[in-house]
C-alpha positions in Angstrom: 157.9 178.1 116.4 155.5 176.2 114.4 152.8 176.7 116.8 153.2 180.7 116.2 153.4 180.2 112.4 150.1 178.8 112.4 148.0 181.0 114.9 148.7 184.1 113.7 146.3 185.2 111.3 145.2 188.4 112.5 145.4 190.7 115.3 141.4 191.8 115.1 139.3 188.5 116.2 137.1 188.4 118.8 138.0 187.0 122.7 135.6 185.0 124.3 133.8 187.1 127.0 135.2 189.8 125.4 137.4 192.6 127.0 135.9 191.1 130.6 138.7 188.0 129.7 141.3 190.5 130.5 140.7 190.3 134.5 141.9 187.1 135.0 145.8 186.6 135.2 147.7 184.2 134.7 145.7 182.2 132.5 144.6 178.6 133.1 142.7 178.5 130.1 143.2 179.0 126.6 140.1 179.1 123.9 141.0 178.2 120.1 139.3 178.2 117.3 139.6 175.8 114.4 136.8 176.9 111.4 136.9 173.7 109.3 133.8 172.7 107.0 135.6 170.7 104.3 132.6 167.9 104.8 128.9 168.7 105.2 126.1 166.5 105.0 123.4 169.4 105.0 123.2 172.5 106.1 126.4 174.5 106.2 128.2 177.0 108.0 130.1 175.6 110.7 133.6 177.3 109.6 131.0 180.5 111.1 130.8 178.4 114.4 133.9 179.6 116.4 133.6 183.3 115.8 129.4 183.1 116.6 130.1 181.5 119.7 133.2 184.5 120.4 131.1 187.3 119.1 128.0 185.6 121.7 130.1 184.9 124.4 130.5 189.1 125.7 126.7 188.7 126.5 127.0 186.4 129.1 127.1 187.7 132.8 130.5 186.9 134.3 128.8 186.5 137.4 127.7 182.7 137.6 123.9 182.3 138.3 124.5 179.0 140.0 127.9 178.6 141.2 128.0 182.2 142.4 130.8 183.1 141.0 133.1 185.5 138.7 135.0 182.2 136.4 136.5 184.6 134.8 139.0 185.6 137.5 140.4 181.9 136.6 142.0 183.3 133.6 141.1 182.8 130.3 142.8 183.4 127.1 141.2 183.8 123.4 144.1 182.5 120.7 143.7 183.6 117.2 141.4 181.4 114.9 143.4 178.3 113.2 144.4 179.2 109.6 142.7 176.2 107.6 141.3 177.7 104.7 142.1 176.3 101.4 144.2 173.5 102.8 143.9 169.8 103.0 142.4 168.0 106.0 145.6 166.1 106.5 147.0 169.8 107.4 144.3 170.9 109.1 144.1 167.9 111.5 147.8 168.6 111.8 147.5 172.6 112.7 144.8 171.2 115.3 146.8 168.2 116.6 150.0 171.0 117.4 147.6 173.6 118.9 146.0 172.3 120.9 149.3 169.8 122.3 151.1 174.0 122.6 148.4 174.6 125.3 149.0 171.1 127.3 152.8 171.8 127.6 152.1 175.3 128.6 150.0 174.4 131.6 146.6 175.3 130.0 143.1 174.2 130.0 142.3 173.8 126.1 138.7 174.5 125.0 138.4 174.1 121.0 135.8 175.8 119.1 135.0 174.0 115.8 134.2 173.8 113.0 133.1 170.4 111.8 133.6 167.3 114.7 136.5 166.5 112.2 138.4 168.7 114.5 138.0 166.5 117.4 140.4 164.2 116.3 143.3 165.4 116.1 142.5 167.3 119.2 141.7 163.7 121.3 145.5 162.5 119.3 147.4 165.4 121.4 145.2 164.9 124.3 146.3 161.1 124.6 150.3 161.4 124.4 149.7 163.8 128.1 146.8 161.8 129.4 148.0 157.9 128.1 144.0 156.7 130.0 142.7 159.3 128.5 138.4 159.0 127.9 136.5 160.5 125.5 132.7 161.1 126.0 130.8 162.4 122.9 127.6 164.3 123.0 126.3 163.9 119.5 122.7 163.2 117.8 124.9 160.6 115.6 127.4 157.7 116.3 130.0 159.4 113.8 131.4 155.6 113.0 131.6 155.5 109.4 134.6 154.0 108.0 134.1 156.8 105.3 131.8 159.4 104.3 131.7 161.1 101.0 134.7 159.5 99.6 136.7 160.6 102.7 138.2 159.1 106.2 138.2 162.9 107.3 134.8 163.3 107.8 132.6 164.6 110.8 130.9 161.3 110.1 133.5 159.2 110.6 135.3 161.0 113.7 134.4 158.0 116.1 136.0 155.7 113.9 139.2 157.2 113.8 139.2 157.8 117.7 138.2 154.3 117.9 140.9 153.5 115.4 143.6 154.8 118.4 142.3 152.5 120.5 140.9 155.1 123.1 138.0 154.1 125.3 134.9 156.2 124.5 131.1 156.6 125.4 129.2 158.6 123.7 125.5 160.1 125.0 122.7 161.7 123.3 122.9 159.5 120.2 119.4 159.0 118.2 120.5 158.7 114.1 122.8 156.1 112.8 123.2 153.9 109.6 122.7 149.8 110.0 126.8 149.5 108.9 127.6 151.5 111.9 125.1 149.7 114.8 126.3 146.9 112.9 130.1 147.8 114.3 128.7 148.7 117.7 126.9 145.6 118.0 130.0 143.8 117.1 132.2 145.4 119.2 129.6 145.7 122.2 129.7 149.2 123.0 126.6 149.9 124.5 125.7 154.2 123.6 123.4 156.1 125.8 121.2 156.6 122.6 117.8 159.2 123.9 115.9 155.7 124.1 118.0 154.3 126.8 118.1 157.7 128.5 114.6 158.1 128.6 114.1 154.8 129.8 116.9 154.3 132.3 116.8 157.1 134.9 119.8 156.0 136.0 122.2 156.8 132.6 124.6 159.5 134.1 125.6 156.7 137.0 126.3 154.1 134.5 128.1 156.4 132.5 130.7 157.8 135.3 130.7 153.8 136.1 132.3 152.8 132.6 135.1 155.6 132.7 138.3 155.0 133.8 140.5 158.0 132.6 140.7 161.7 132.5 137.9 162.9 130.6 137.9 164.8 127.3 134.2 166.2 126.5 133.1 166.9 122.8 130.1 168.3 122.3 128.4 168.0 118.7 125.8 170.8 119.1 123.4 168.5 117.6 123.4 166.1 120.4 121.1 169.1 122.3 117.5 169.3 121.4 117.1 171.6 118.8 114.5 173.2 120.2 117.4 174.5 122.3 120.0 174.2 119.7 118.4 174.8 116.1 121.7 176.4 114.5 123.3 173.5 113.1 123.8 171.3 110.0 122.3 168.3 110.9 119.4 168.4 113.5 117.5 165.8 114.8 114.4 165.1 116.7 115.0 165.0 120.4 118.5 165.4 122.0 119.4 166.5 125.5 117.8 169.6 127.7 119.9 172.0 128.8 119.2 170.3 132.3 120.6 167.0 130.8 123.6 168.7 129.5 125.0 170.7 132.0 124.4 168.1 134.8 126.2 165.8 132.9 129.3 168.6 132.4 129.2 168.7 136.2 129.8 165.4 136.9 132.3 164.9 134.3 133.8 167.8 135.9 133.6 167.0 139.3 133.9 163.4 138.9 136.7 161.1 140.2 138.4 161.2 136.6 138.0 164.6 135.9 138.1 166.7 132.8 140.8 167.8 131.4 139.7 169.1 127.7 136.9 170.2 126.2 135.4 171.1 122.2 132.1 172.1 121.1 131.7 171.8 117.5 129.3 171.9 114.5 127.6 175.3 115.4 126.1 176.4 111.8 125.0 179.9 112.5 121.6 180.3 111.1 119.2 183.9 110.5 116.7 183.8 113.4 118.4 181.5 116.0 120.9 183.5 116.9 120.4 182.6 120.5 122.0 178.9 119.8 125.8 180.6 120.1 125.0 182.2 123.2 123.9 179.3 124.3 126.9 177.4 123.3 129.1 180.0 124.9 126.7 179.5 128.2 127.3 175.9 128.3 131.2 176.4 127.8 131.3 178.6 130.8 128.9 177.2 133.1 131.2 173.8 132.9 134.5 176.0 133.1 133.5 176.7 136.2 132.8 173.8 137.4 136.4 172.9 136.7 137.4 176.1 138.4 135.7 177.1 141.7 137.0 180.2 143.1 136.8 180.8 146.7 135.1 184.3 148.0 
């Protein structure tokens, strides 16, 4: 009951893929949007991501161009955005942590839309009481380790720490900005990141990666972690980042790795005039690696 107290807002939002979701029944996959943006450290606008990356998604051809297939027919359902407007981030991270635990028990594949990376937390929290090995790999420009950020624990800065702070193992790919406290921590704890530097220089990055997991894999994507080139619409770009050949062979063998993957959020979309190609993009990337995770037979 308190899972349908907090997703209905409204009966008019938009589905991801639009009215070509509807071919696909029973669902095994269930899309939810959670438009927080209580903490910025630039440029706004990510409580805009979730519905760009909907209102995007109808663009795309249903009709895979690599895998060859419709990933629709797997069944996909669109829930109505997460009401977290005007209320704390405790609450929020709550409403999140209950949503997205609603689509576990009920069989389904969750893919969150955020929203600040804030929203990853609470979302990894559920994720861990049904998968107790689970493994989190960020994409991200940043390490996101700060014990606080503006005066708050609940901040996309510091969504590593509290993930860390559950005592989940991470790795986390893509990274190229940090402050000295947090590759002080890193250094201290000897994680070893797959900053752009050690991609560039060590062909071999994705194979060390799948080495070093251990779990079932949940995959959040900071948009920033992309090179903005590719992804320009977001808060806090950086110099760099992955191609969208570097990104999507790294969904595909998360996906079809030994592990698997068993949740998925992209987060920190920042809708901007001009680049309006970025959320279809985003809504690319979320399907392409959907179906990797479910190949249909002809």
């Amino acid at each position: 009951m308190v899972y349908v107290a907090v997703m209905e807002t409204t009966t008019d939002y938009p589905r991801f893929l639009g009215a070509e979701s509807e071919v696909g029944t029973p669902p095994r996959i269930a899309v939810l949007s959670a438009p927080l943006a209580a903490t910025v450290s630039w440029g706004g606008g990510t409580e805009e991501g979730p519905s760009a990356i909907l209102r995007a998604s109808p663009a795309l051809e249903v009709f895979d161009d690599e895998l060859l297939q419709e990933t629709v027919l797997a069944g996909i359902v669109t829930r109505p955005p997460l009401a977290l407007a005007g209320v704390s981030s405790e609450e929020a991270c709550r409403r999140i942590k209950v949503a997205v635990a609603a689509e576990l028990a009920a069989g389904l594949f969750p893919v969150l839309l955020g929203g600040e990376h804030t929203v990853s937390g609470p979302a990894v929290a559920a994720m861990r009481e049904k998968y107790p090995d689970l493994h989190v790999v960020q994409v991200d420009a940043h390490l996101d380790l700060r014990e606080s950020y503006d005066g708050t624990r609940l901040s996309h800065a510091c969504v590593m720490r509290r993930i860390a702070e559950l005592e989940i193992p991470f790795s986390q790919v893509g990274i190229r900005s940090f402050s000295r406290e947090e590759w002080g921590l890193v250094r201290e704890r000897r994680w070893q990141p797959f900053t752009m530097t050690r991609i560039l220089e060590q062909p071999d990055w994705q194979e060390q990666l799948l080495a070093e997991i251990k779990g079932p894999v949940y995959l959040t994507v900071d948009v920033d972690g992309l090179d903005p080139t590719l992804m320009p619409a977001t808060g806090t770009p950086e110099p760099g980042g992955l191609s969208w050949g570097q990104i999507i062979a790294l969904t595909r063998a998360l996906a079809r790795g030994p592990h698997g993957l068993v949740g998925l959020d992209v987060v920190e979309l920042a809708p901007r005039p001009g680049a309006e190609h970025a959320a279809f993009t985003a809504a690319k990337l979320i399907y392409r690696t959907l179906g990797y995770l479910f190949p249909l037979k002809e």
